[in-house]
ZABAVEX-496827 format. One record per residue: residue in one letter; x negated, y, z negated of N, C-alpha, C in turn. Coordinates in steps of 0.2 Angstrom, whole numbers, plus 5000, padded with zeros to 4 digits. Example, Ala and Ser with C-alpha at 12.3 -4.5 7.8 and 13.67 -1.06 7.14 Angstrom:
2
A493449724961493849784961493449844961S493649894965493249954964493650004961
//
This chain:
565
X499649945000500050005000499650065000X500050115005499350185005499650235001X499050265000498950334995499950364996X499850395003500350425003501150365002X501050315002501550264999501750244994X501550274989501350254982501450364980X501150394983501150474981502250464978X502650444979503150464980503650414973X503350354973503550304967503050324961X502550344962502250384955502650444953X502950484959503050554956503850544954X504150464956504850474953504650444945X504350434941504150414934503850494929X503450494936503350564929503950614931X504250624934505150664935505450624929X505250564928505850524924505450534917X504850544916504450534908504650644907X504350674911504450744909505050764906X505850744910506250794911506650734905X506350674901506750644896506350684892X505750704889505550744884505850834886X506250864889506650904891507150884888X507550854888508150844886508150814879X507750784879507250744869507350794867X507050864869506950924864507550974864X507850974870508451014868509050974863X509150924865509650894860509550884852X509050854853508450844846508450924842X508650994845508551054842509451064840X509951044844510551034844510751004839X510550974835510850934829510250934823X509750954824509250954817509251014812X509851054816509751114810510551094809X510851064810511451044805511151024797X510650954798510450924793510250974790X509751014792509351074788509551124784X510251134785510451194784510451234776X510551184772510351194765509751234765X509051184767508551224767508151294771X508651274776508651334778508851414777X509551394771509851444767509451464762X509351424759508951414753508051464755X507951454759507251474762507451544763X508051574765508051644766508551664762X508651644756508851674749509651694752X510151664754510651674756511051614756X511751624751512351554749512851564757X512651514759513151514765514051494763X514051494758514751474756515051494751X514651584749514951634747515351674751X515951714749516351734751515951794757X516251794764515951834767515251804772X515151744771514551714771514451654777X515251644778515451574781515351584789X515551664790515251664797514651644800X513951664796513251654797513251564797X513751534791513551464792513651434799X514351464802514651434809514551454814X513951504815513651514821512751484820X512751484814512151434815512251364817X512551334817512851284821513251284825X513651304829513851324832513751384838X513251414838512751474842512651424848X512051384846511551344850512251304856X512751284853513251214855513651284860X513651334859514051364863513751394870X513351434870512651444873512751374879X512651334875512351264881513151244887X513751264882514551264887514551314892X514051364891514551424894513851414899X513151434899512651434905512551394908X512751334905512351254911512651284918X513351274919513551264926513051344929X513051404926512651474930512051434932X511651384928510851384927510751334931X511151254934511251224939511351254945X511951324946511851334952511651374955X511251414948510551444950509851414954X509851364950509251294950509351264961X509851264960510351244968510051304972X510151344971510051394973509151434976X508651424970507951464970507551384967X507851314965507251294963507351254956X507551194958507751174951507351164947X506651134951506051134946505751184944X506051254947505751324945506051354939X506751324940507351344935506951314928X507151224929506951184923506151204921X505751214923505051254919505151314917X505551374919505851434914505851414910X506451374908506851334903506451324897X505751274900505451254894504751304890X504651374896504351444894504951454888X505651464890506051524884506051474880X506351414879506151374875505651374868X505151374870504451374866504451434863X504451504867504451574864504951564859X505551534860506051544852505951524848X505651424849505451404844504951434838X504551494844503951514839504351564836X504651594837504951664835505451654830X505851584831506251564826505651554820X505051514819504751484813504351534809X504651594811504151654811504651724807X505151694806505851744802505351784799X505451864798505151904795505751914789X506451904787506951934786507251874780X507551934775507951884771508751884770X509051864766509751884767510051874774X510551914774511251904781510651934784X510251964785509652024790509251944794X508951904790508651814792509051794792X509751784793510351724797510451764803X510451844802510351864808509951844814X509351844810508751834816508751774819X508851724814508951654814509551634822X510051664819510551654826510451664831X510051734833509851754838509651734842X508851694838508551674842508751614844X509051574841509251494843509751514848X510151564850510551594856510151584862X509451624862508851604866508651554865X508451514860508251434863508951404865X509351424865509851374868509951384877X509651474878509751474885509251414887X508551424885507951384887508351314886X508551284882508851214882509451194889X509751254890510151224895509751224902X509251274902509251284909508851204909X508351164905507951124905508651044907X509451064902509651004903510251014911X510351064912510551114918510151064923X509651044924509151044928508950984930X508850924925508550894924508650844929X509450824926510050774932509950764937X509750834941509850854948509150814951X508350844947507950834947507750764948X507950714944508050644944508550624949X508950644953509350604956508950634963X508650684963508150684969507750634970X507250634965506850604965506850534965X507450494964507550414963508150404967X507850354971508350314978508950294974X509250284979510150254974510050204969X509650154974509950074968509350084961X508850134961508650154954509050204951X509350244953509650314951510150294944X510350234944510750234935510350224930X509750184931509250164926508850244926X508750274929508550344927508850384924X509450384927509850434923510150394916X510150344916510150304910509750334905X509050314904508550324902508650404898X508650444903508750514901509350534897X509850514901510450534897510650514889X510350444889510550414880509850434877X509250454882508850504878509150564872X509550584878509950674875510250654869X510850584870511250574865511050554859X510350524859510050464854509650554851X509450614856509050624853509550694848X510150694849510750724844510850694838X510650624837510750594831509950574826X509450594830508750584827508850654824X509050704828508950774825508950764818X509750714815509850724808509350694803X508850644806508450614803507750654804X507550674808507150724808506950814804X507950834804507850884801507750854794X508150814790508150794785507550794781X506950734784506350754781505850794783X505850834789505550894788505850964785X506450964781506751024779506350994770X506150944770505850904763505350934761X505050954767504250984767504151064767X504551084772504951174773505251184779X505751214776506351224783505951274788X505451304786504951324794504951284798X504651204796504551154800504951134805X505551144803506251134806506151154813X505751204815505951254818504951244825X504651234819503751214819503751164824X504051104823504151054826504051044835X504351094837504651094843503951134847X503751164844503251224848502751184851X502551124847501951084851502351034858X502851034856503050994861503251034868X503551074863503651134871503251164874X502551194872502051204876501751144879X501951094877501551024882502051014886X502651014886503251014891503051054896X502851124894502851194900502251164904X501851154900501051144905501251084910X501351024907501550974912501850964917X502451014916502851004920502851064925X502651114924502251154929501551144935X501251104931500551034935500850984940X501650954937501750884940502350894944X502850944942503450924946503350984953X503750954956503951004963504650984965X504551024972505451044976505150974979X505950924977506050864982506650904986X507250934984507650974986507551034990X507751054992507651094998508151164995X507951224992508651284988508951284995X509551304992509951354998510151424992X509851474995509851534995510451564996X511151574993511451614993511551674990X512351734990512251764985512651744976X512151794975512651754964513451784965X513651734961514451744961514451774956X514451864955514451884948515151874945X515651884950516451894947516351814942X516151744946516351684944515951684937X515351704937514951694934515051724926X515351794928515451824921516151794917X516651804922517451764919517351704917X516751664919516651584916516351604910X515851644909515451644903515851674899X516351734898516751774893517351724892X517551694895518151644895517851584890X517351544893517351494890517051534882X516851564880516251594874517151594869X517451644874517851674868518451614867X518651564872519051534868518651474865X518251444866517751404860517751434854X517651514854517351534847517951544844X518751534850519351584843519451494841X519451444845519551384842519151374835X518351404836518051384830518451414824X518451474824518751514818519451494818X519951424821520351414819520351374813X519751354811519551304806519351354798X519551414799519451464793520151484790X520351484786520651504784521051554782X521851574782521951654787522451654782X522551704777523351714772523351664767X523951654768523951564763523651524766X523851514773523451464776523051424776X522851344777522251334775521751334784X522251334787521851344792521951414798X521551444802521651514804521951504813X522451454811522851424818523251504819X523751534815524151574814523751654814X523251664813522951714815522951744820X523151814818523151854826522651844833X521951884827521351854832520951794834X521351734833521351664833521551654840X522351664838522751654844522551704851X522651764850522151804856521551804856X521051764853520451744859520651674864X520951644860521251584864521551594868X522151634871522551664876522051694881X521451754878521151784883520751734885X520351704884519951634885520351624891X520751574890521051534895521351584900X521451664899521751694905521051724908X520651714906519851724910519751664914X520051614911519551554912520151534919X520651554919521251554925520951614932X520851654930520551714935519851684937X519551664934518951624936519051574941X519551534939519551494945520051504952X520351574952520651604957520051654962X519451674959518851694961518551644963X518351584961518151524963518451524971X519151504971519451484977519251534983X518951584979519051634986518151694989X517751654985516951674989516551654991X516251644996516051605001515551544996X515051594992514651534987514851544979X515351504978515451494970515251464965X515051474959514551454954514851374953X515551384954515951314952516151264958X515851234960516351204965516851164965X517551194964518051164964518251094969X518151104974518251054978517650984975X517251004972517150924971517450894965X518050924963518350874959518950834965X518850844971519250804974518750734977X518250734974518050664975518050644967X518750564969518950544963518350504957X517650514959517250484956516750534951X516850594954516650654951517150674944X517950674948518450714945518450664938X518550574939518750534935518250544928X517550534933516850524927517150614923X517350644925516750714921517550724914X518150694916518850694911518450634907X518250594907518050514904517550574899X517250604903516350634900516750684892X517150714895517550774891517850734883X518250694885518750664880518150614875X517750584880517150554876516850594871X516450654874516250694870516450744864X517250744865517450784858517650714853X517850644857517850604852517050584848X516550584853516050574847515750634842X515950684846515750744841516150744835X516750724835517150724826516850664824X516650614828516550554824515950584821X515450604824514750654821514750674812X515350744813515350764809515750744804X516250674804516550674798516150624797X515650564798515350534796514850554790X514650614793514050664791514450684782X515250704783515550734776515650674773X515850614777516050554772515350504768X514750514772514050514768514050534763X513850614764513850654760514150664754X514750674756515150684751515550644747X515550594749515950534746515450464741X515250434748514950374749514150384746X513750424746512950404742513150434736X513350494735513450494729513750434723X514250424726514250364723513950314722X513450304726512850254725512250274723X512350334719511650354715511150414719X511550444724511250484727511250544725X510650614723510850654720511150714728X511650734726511850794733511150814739X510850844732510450874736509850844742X510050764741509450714745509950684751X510750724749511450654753511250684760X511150744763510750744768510250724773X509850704770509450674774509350574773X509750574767509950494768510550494773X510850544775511550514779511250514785X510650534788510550544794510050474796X509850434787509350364787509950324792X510650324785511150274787511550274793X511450314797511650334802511250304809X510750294808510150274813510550194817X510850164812511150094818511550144825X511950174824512350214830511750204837X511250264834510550284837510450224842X510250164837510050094838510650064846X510950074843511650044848511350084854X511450144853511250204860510550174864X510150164859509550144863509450074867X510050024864509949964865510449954873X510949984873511549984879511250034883X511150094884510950144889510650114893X509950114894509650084901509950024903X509949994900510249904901510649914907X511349964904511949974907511750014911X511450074913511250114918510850064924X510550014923510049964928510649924931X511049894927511749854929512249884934X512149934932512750004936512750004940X511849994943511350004952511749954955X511849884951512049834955512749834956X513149844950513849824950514349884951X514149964949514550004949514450024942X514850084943515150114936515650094932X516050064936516950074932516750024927X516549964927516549894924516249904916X515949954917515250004911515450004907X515750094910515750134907516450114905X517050084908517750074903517850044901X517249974898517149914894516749964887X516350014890516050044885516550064882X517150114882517450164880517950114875X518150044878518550004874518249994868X517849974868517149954862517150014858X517150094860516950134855517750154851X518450164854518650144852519150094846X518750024847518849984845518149974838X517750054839517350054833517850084828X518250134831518550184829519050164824X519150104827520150074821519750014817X519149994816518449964814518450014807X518250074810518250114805518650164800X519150144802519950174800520050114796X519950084795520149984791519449994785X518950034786518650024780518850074773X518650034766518950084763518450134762X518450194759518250254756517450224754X517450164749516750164745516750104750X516550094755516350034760515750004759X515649924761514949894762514749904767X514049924765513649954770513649914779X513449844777513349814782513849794788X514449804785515049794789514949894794X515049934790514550004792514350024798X513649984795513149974801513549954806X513649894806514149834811514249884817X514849924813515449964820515050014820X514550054818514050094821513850074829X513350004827513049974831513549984837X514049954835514649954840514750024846X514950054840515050124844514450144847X513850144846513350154850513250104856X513150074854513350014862513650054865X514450064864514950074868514850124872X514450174867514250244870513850254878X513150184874512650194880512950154885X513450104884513650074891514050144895X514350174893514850224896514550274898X513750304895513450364897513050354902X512750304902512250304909512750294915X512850234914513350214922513850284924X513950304919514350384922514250454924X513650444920513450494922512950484931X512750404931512250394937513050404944X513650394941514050394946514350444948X514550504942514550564945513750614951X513350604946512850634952512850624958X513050534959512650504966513450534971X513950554966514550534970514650604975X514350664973514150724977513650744982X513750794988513050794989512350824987X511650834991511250834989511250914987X511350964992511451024988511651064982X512251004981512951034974512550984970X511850964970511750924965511550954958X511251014959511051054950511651074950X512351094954512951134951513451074946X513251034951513750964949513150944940X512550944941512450924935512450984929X512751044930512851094927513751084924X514151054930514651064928514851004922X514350944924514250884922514250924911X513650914912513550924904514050994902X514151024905514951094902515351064899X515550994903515950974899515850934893X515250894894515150874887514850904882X514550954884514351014879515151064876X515551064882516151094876516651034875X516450984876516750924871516650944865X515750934865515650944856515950994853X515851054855516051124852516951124850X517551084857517751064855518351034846X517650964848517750914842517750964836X517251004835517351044829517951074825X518151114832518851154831519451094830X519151034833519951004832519950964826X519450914827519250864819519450884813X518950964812518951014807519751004805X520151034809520751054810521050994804X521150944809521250894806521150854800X520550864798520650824791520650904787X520750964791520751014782521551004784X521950974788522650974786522850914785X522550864782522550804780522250804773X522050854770521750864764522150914758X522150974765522751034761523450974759X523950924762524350904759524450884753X523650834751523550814746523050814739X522550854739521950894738522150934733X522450974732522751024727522950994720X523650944721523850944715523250864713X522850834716522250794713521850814710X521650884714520850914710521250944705X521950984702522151004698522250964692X522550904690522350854687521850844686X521450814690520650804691520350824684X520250924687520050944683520250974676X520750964675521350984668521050924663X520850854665520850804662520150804661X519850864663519050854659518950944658X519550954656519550994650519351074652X519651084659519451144663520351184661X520151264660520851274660521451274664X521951264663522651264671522451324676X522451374671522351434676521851434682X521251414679520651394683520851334688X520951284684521051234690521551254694X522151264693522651314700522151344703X521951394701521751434705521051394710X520551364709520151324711520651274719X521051264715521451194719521651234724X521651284724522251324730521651354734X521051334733520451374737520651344745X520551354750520451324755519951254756X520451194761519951124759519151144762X519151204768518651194771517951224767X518051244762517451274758517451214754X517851144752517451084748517151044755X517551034761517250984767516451044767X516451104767515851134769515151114762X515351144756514951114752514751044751X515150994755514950934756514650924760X514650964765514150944771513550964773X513351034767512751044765512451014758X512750954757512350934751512350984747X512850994744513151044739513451014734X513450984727513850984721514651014723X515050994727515851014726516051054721X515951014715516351034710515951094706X515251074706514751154703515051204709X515051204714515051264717515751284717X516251234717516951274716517151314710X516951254706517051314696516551364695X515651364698515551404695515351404690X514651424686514051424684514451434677X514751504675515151534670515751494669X516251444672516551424669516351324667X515651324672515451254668515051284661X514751334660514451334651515051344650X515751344650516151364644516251264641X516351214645516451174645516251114639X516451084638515951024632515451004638X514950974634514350964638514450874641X514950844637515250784641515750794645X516050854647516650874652516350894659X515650934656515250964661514950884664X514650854660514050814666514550784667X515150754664515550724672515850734677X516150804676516250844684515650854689X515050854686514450884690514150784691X514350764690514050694691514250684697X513950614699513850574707514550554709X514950534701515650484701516250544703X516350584697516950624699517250654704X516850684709517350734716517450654718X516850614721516850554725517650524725X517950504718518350484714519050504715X518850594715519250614716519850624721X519150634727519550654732519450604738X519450534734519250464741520250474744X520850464739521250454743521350514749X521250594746521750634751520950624756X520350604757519950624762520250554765X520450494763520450434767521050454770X521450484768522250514772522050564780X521350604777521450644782520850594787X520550554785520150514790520450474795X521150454793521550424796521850454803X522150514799522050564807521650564810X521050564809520450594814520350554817X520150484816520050434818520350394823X521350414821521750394824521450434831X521450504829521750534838520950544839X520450494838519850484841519850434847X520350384845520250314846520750304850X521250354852521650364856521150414861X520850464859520550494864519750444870X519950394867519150344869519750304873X520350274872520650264874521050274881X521150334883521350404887520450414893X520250424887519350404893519350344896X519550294894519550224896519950224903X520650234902520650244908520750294912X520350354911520250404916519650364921X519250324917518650294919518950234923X519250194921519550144927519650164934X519950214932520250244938519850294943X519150284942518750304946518750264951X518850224954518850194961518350134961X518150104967517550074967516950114969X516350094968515750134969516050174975X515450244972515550284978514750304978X514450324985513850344984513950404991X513850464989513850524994513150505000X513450535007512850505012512950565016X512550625014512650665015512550655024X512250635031512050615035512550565039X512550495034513050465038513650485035X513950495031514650505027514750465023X515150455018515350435011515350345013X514950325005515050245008515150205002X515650155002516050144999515650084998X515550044990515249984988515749944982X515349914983515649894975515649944969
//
């Protein structure tokens, strides 16, 4: 075999080793400062879950996951347009500046959750243009009958690399929450340099003009109705949740009436950021509804797994709060496991057999983890646990590669960065999504029965009626939030001044591992049951949007569309 024969099967490996440490590093920053977030508050002298304070927490988690819905599809058909390997090495320049900028906070107080957000707003542009890009880049690169084992690879990289984040932030938030942040800058500067040395244009841009009408009513549409859904989970009046708030509901209305004008612009400029017409190929349209409904279902699985850890389950087992973070990210690792073990497997098979068989055999399995996990009780054994973890991660990697390798191939070669821009939109506002709806759901599965528990709860170890009323009637989401930062529940509810009023035996057992646990397993097992339920119906609903993608389709942009198995 000659030089120039071999030049072209070398360069699709290092396209597949570069752009998975691309998308390693932007997922892996997408989920490591959730774990973090105590030390990170803590490091810059500020209670996230004092009064006035809640917004800082929900855009530090939620800034980066919003960022990554609204620019992928611009940064894709930017990339289509001037260069996707130009695009995707920006990417991992702005990338690396934030990183360094973030570990470098000069500020304390709200002035450092300021800077903090900021700049993860910039890393997150850098992380989209890198996951914007990436898809497109590998599906150039690699002939069809390899192309699901790549995007395999890559893709359960992204996903496996959202659930290490919790195990990586964990323990390096043990050593200083700079680190958090420290971590990324060697890897990004190795990113830029390689990736600038080794990749090039397989793609050929096509140069047209930017759609700014498309561009801006997609960015201010999706921003503002993601961010009224998030603030739907706050609070408003009596209510425990801010469904009923004026500026809830009008960012939600204005959203969706941008995001409608949008797609009336769309239908009408010669080059549109969004190509609507490719959802008339049933293999694009099918995969990217599967990709949607999948991604808001695993994202509530994410985070209430993370509160029922925390909150519930190690305490109980001898864990002090402040370590239940970064053990829920240990015990969480089989999922990881499942993801690394089904993805490639299933993305190699895919080449051969198609996607439907995969991905909607995956989707069954996850959830069939889901009513697995609806069935266990509050204080569960571990290994039964792990079990349907395992499960649900299989289910994951069989459904993520095969589908995603079938939406790519299913378009052609120029709409390939817009199609992988539009691809991750939806699973990026999957997750943001899950938030606003999961959230939703168990603080309205909690407010039903929460109140008159913790009000007995606490009267029976000797807290006064007025106090406990008044406690009980707090909003659920400031206890689901105190438990999801590894926060003592019950200390930060009552409050420093009225636990010294307390006997010293009334105190240590409200502030012990046992009591909230105890407390609050039936109404939190009440509101798991909802979440769970309309999880497993939405994996369900994925399942057969996913059947009903057809037989193999693979785009021939030359001969025309060819139909396989």
């Amino acid at each position: 075999m000659t030089a120039t024969e071999t030049a072209p099967n070398r360069y699709k490996w290092v396209a597949l080793s570069n752009t998975t440490l691309g998308v390693l590093m932007s997922a892996l920053d997408g989920s490591i400062v959730i774990i973090s977030l105590p030390a990170i508050f803590r490091g810059i002298g500020l209670d996230p879950l004092a009064p006035g304070n809640i917004g800082y927490l929900l855009w530090m988690i939620l800034g980066y996951l919003l960022v990554q819905a609204v620019l992928v599809v611009t940064l894709g058909r930017l990339g289509d347009m001037f260069g996707r390997v130009k695009m995707y090495n920006l990417g991992f320049v702005v990338f690396s500046i934030a990183s360094v900028a973030l570990s470098f906070d000069p500020f304390h107080g709200g002035n450092g959750a300021l800077w903090l957000i900021g700049w993860r707003v910039v890393q997150a542009v850098g992380g989209s243009m890198l996951t914007a890009n990436s898809a497109a880049i590998l599906t150039d690169a690699f002939p069809t009958e390899q192309r699901g084992m790549a995007l395999g690879v890559n893709q359960i990289t992204a996903l496996a690399g959202q659930f290490l984040g919790l195990v990586v932030g964990g323990l390096l938030a043990e050593i200083d929450w700079r680190a958090v942040f420290w971590v990324s800058v060697p890897f990004g500067l190795l990113g830029t340099i390689w990736s600038i040395r080794s990749l090039r244009e397989v793609g050929t841009p096509k140069r047209a003009k930017v759609d700014w009408g498309g561009n801006i009513t997609f960015a201010a549409g999706t921003a503002i109705l993601l961010a009224g859904i998030t603030y739907g989970i706050q609070p408003y009046g009596g209510s425990a949740t801010g469904w009923g708030n004026p500026l809830v509901l009008g960012g939600i209305g204005g959203g969706v009436l941008l995001l409608v004008a949008f797609g009336l612009i769309e239908t009408r400029v010669a080059a549109p950021m969004f190509h609507l017409g490719l959802f008339k190929i049933r293999a694009f349209a099918a995969g990217n509804i599967a990709a949607l409904l999948t991604s808001v279902a695993r994202g509530g699985m994410q985070f209430m797994l993370i509160i029922w850890l925390q909150g519930i389950w190690l305490p109980l087992h001898g864990y002090d709060y402040e370590r239940t973070p970064l053990w829920a990210g240990i015990y969480m690792l089989p999922l990881t496991v499942g993801f690394l073990l089904a993805g490639p497997v299933s993305g190699y098979l895919s080449d051969r057999f198609g996607a439907r068989l995969f991905s909607t055999g995956g989707l069954l399995l996850v959830a069939a983890a889901f009513l697995g996990l609806l069935a266990l009780p509050v204080n569960f054994p571990y290994p039964v646990f792990a079990a349907l973890l395992v499960v649900s991660g299989i289910g994951q990697g069989m459904f993520s590669a095969p589908n995603t390798s079938a939406i790519m191939s299913s378009v052609p070669t120029e709409q390939r960065g817009v199609a992988s821009g539009m691809r991750a939109t939806f699973q990026n506002s999957g997750t943001s999504l899950s938030i606003g709806v999961f959230f939703s759901l168990m603080i309205a599965g909690l407010a039903s029965s929460l109140p008159q528990t913790l009000t007995s709860g606490l009267q029976a170890h000797g807290v006064p009626a007025n106090v406990a009323d008044g406690v009980a009637q707090l909003p659920p989401v400031s206890t689901l939030f105190a438990a999801f930062l590894g926060s003592n529940p019950v200390g930060h509810l009552l409050g420093p001044d009225v636990l010294a009023g307390l006997q010293p035996g009334d105190r240590a057992a409200l502030t012990g591992g046992d009591f909230f646990p105890q407390l609050v397993s039936g109404p939190f097992h009440h509101g798991l049951v909802i979440v769970f339920t309309a999880a497993a119906a939405m994996a369900v609903v994925a399942a057969i949007a996913s059947a009903s993608r057809g037989a193999r389709y693979v785009h021939q942009t030359l001969e025309g569309p060819k139909e396989n198995r």
